[in-house]
C-alpha positions in Angstrom: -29.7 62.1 59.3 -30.6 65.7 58.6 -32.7 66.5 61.8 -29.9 64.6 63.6 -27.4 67.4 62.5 -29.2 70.5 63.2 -29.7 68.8 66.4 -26.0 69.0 67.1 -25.5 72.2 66.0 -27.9 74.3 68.3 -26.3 72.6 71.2 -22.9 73.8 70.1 -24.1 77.1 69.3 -25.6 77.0 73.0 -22.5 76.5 75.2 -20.4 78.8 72.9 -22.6 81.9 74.4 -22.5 80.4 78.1 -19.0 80.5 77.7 -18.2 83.9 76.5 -20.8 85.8 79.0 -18.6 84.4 82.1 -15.4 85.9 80.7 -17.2 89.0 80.7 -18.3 88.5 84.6 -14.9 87.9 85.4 -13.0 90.4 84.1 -15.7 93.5 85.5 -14.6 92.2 88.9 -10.9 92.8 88.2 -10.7 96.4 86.6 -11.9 100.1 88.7 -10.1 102.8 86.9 -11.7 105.3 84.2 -9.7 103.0 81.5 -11.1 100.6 83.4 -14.3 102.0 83.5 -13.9 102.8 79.9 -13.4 99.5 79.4 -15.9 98.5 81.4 -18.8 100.4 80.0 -17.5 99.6 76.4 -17.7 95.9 77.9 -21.3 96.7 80.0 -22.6 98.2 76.2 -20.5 95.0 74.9 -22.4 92.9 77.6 -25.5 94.9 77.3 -24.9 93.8 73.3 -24.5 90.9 74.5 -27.4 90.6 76.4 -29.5 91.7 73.4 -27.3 88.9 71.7 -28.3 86.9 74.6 -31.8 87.7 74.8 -31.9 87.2 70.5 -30.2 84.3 71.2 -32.9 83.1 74.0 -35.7 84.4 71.3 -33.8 82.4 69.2 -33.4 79.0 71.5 -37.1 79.4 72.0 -38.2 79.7 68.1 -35.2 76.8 67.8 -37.0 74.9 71.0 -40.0 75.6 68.9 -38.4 74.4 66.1 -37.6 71.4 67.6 -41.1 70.8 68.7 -42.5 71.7 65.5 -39.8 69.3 63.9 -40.5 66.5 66.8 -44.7 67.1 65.9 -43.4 66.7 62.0 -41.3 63.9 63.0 -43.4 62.0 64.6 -46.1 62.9 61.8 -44.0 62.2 58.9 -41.7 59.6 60.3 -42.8 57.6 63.3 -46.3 57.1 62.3 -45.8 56.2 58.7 -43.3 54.1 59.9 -45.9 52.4 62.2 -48.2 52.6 59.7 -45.4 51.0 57.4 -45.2 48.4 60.1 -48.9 47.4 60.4 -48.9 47.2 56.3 -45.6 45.0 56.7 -47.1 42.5 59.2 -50.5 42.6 57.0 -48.2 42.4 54.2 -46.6 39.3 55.9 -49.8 37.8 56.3 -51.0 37.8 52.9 -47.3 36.8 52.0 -48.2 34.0 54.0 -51.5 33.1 53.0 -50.5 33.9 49.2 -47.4 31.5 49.7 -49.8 28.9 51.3 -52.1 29.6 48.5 -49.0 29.1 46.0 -47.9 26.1 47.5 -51.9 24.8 47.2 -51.5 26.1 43.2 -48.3 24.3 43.0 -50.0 21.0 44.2 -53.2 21.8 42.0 -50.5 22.2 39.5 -48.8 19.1 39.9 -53.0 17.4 39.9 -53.5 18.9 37.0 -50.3 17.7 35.3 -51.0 14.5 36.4 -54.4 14.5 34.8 -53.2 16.3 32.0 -50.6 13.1 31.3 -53.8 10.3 32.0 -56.2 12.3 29.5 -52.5 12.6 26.9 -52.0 9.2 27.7 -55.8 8.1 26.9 -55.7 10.5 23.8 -52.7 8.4 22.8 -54.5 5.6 23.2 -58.0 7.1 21.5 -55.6 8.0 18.8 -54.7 4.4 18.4 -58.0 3.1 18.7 -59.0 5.7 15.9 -56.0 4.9 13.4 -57.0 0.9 13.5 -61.0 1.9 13.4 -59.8 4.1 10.0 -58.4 0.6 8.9 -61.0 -1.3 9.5 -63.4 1.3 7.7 -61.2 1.0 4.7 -61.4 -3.0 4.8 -64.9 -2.7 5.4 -65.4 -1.0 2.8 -63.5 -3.0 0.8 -65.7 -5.5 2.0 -68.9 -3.9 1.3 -68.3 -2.8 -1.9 -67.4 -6.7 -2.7 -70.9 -7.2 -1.2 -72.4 -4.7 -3.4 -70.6 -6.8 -6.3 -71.9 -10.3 -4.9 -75.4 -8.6 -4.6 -75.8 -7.7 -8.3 -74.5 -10.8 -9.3 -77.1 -12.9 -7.2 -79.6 -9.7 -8.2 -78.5 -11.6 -11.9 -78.7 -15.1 -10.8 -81.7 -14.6 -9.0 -83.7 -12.8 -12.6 -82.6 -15.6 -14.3 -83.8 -18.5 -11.7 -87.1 -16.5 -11.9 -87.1 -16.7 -15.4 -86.0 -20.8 -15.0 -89.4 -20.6 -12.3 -91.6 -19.3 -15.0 -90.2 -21.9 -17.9 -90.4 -24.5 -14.9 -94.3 -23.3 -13.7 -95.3 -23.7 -17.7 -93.4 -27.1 -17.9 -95.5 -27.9 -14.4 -98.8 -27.2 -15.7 -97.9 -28.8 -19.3 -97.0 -32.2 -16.8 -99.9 -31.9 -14.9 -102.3 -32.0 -17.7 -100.0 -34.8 -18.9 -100.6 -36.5 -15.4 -104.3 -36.2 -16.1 -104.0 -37.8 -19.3 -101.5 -40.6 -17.6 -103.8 -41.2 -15.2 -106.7 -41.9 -17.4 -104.3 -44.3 -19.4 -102.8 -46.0 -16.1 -106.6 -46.5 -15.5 -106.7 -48.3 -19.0 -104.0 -50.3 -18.5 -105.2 -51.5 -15.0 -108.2 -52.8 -17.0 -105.8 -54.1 -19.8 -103.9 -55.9 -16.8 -106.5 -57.6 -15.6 -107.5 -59.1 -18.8 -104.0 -60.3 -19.4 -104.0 -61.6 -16.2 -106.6 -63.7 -17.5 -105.1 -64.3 -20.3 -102.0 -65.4 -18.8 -103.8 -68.1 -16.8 -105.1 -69.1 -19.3 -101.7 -68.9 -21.5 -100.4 -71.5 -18.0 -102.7 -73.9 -19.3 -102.3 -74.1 -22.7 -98.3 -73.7 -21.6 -98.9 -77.4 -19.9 -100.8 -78.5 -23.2 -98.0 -77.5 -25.2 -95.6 -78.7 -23.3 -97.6 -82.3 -23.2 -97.3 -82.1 -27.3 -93.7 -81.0 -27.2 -92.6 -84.5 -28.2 -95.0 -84.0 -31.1 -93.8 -80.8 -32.6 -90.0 -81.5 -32.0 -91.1 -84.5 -34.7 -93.2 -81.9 -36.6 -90.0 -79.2 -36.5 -87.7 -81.6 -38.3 -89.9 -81.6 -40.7 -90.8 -77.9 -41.3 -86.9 -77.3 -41.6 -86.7 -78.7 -44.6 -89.5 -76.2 -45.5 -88.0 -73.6 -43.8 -84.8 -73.7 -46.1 -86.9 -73.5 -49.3 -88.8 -70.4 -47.3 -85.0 -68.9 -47.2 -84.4 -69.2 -50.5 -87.5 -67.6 -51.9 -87.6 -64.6 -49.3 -84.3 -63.7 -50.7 -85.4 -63.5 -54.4 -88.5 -61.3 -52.8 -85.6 -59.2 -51.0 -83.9 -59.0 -54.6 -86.6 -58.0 -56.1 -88.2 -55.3 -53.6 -84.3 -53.7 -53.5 -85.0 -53.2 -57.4 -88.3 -51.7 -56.7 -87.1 -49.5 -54.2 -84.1 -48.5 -56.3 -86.9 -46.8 -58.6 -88.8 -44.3 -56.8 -90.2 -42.8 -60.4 -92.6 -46.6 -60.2 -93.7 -46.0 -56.8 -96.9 -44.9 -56.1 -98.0 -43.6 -52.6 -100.4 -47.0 -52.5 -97.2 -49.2 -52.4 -96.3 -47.0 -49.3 -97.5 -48.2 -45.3 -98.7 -45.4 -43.1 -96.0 -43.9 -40.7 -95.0 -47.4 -39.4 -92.8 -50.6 -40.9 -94.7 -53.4 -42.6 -95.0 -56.5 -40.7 -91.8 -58.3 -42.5 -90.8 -61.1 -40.5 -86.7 -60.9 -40.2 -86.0 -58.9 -42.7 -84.1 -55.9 -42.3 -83.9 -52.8 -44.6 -85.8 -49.3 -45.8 -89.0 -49.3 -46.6 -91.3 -46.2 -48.1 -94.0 -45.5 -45.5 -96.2 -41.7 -45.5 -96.2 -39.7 -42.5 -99.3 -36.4 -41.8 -97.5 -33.4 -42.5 -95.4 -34.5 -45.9 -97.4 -34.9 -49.3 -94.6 -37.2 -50.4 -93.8 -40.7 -49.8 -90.2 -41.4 -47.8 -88.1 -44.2 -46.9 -87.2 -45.1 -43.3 -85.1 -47.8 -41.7 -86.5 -50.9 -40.3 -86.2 -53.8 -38.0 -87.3 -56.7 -36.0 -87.2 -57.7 -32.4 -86.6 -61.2 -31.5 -90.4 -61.4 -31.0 -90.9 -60.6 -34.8 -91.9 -57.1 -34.1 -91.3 -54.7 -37.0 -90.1 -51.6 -35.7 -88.6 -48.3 -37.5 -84.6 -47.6 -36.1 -84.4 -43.6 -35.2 -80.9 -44.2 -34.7 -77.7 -46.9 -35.1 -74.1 -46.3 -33.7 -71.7 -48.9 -34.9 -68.2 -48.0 -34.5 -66.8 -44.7 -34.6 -66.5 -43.3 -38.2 -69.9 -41.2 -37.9 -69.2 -37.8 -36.3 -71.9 -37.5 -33.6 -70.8 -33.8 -32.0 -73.2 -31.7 -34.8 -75.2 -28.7 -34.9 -78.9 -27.7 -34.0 -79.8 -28.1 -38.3 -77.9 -31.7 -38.4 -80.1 -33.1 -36.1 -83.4 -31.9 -36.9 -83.1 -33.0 -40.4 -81.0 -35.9 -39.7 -77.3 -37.5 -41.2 -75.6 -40.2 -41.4 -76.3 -43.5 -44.2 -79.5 -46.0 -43.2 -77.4 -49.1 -43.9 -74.4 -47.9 -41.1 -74.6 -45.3 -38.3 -77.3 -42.5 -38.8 -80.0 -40.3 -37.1 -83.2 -40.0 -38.6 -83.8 -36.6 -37.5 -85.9 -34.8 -34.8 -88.8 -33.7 -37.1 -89.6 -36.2 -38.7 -89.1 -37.8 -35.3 -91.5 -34.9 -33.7 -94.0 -36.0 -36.8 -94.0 -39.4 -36.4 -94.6 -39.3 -32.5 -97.1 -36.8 -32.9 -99.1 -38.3 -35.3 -100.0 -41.4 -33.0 -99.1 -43.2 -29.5 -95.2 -44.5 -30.5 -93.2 -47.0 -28.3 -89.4 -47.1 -27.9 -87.0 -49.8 -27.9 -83.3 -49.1 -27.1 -81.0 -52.6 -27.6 -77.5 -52.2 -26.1 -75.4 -54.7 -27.6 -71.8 -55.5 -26.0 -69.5 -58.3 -26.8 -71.4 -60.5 -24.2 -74.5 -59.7 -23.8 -77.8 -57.6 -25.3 -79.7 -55.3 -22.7 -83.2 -53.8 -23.5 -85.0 -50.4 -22.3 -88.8 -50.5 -23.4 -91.1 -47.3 -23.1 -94.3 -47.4 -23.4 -95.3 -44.0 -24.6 -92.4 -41.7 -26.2 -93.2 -38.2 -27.9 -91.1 -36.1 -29.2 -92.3 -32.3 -29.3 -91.9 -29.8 -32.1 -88.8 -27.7 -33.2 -91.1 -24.7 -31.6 -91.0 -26.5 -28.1 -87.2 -27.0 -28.8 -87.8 -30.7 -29.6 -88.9 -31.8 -25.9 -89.0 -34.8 -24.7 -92.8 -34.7 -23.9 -93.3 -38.4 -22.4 -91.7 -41.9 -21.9 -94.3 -43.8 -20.9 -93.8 -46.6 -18.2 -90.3 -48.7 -18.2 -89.4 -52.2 -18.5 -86.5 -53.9 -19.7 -83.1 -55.2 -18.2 -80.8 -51.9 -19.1 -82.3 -49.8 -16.5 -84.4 -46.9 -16.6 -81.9 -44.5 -17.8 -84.0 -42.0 -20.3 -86.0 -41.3 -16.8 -84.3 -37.7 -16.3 -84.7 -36.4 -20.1 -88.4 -36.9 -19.7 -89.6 -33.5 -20.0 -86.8 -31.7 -21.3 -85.3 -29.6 -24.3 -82.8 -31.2 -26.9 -79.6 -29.3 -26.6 -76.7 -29.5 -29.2 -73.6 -27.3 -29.1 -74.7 -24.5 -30.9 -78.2 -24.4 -28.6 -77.4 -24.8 -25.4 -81.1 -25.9 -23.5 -80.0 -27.7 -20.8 -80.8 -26.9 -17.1 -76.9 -26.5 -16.0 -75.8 -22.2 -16.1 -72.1 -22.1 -16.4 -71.3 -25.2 -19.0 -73.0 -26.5 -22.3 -73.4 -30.5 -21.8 -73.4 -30.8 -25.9 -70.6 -29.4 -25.9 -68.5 -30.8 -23.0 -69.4 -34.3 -23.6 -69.2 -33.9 -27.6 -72.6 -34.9 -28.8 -76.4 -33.8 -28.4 -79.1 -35.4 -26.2 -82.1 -33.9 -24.1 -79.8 -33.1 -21.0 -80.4 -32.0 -17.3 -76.7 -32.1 -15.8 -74.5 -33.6 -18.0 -74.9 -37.0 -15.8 -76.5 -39.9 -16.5 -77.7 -40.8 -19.9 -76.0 -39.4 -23.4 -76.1 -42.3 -26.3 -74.4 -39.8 -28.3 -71.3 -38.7 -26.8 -68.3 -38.4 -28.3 -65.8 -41.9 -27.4 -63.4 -41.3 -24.7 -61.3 -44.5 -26.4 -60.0 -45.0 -29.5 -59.7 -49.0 -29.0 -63.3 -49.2 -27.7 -66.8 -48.0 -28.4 -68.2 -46.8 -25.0 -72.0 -46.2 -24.4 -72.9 -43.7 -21.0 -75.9 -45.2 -19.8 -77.9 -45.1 -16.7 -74.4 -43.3 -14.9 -72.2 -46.5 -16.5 -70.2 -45.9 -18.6 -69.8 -49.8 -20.8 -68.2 -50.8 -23.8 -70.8 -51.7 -26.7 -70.6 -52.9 -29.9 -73.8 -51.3 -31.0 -77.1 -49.0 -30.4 -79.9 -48.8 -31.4 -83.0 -46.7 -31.0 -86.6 -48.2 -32.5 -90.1 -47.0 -32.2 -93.6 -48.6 -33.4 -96.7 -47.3 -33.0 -98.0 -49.0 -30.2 -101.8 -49.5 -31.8 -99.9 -52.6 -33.6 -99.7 -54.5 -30.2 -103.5 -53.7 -29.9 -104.3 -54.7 -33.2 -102.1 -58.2 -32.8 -104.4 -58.6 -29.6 
């Protein structure tokens, strides 16, 4: 705007000085005398003034002419090509505005990618998260679980020392049955032989069976006869049985020859104590004794009648024996052990109910010592009509309520089923258990549980058979 100005003021200045120089021309044509001529050379040294004016005016157009070209050169240095140079930069400005715009709009898309993946990895972090929350749960219940494990683990750690231990006691009991198999088998050997001969002898039993029975007319005859005999036989055994209770009743007269040795004197019917010695006691003692229908004299071990004898005692009570010889009683495990011991025993057990009387015979029974826990060393082979029911004791402890031996870990069978017995599993056998009825004496034998009127246990040594042979 400046250059603009100063422009428009040199041409004004211009035309101002062509105006005034032709009024001067003008008015030298119109005046001739000396006033005139005064005038005229004081307007010719005016003009000639004015000339120099002029001609410092022309110098001056031309340095303003100058000027002007200098200022043109400056303008078109300063002005025109910066701003073509401003131009150039604008349009490469323009360009890179462009290209940066379509490289914004490509960072606004890259953007919007990146948000999106941004959301799918918050999304699968929410999800991780999830996954990582229920995984912490189920570490805790796992290790819950594990530390349950770590319980259930010392506990079979426990269960598994003691079946160990029950291995061991079982391996011993293995090798003390083997060497009892040995001696069984050299016995079943025997008694293979012995069953041959009574084969024999039973053939020839047959025939005198068809003599006798040819004669029976005969003896029925004789038989009246003898019971005429028989009554007089009556009344003299009992003044014998009078007088032996007196001797008996005075132990201070008895002398160890009036005693038998460890077994009952053959007696025919008669039923009572007797003094017999036994290895292993210096002194004579009396033990109660039987017979069989066959007139076999046996000693009772033990007698249950009704239920006024407490059978549920302790380990002392039944190795020393209770109870009254004429009633209910047990005759105690070590003299039972001593008796056993001493020579080859039998057992008889006689169940009797209201109806009927069952038998379970045994062939060979020991009893062990107090050191061995009273074991049930052997039974021997069965026969009978009550069923095999001692079977599962062979072999094991005698367990009471204050010694628990039997084979089950988390009960005592003495003491759940209220009397002592050689047990496995509480199950099938126990002639002393406590009565489950008040009204009725009850006997668990064989896994049957009966009513009974009365048991008995009896054992004989078994060399009387041998020597009746």
């Amino acid at each position: 705007m400046a250059k603009h100005l100063f422009v428009i003021f040199i041409l004004i200045f211009t035309l101002s000085v062509i105006a005034i120089t032709s009024t001067q021309l003008n008015s030298e044509n119109e005046c001739s005398t000396e006033k005139c001529l005064e005038r005229k050379i004081k307007k010719e040294s005016k003009r000639l003034c004015s000339l120099q004016k002029l001609k410092v005016r022309q110098n001056m157009q031309m340095k303003i002419t100058s000027l002007r070209n200098t200022i043109k050169e400056k303008n078109d240095t300063y002005c025109i090509a910066p701003l073509r140079q401003n131009k150039a930069e604008i349009s490469l400005l323009k360009t890179n505005i462009t290209v940066l715009q379509t490289s914004l709009d490509e960072q606004k898309n890259y953007s919007e990618y990146i948000q999106s993946i941004m959301q799918t990895k918050e999304n699968k972090y929410n999800v991780l998260q999830n996954q990582y929350t229920e995984l912490h749960n189920l570490f805790d219940i796992k290790d819950i679980e594990i530390k349950q494990l770590n319980t259930t683990q010392r506990s079979l750690l426990d269960q598994l020392n003691n079946k160990t231990s029950m291995i061991i006691e079982l391996k011993n009991t293995i090798q003390d049955m083997q060497a009892l198999i040995k001696n069984k088998k050299n016995d079943y050997a025997l008694l293979l032989d012995n069953y041959t001969e009574l084969h024999k002898e039973v053939e020839l039993k047959d025939i005198e069976i068809s003599t006798l029975r040819s004669n029976n007319i005969t003896l029925f005859t004789e038989l009246q006869s003898c019971t005429n005999e028989k009554i007089n036989l009556v009344t003299h055994l009992t003044e014998m049985t009078n007088s032996l209770k007196d001797v008996t009743t005075t132990p201070q007269n008895t002398t160890k020859s009036q005693a038998t040795e460890g077994k009952c004197p053959p007696f025919g019917n008669f039923t009572g104590d007797h003094l017999v010695t036994i290895p292993g006691f210096s002194q004579p003692f009396r033990i109660p004794c039987n017979s069989d229908s066959n007139k076999k004299d046996w000693t009772v071990i033990e007698r249950r009648l009704k239920q006024t004898l407490d059978f549920n005692r302790n380990w002392e009570s039944y190795r020393n024996g209770f109870g009254d010889h004429k009633s209910e009683f047990f005759i105690g495990l070590k003299l039972l052990n001593l008796m056993t011991s001493s020579q080859q025993h039998e057992l008889l057990i006689r169940l009797r109910s209201r109806k009927t009387v069952k038998f379970a015979h045994y062939s060979d029974f020991e009893v062990s010592g107090e050191d061995k826990n009273f074991q049930l060393k052997s039974l021997g082979l069965y026969s009978g009509d009550a069923g095999d029911g001692m079977r599962e004791s062979e072999g094991l402890k005698f367990s009471t309520f204050d010694r628990d031996n039997d084979l089950t870990e988390n009960s005592n069978c003495a003491k759940d089923s209220g009397g002592a017995w050689w047990f496995t599993d509480c199950g099938v056998t126990n002639l002393n258990f406590k009565y489950y009825s008040k009204t009725v004496n009850q006997m668990l034998w064989n896994n049957l549980m009966e009513p009974v009127v009365s048991i008995e246990m009896m054992i004989r040594p078994t060399e009387l058979d041998s020597n009746n042979k």
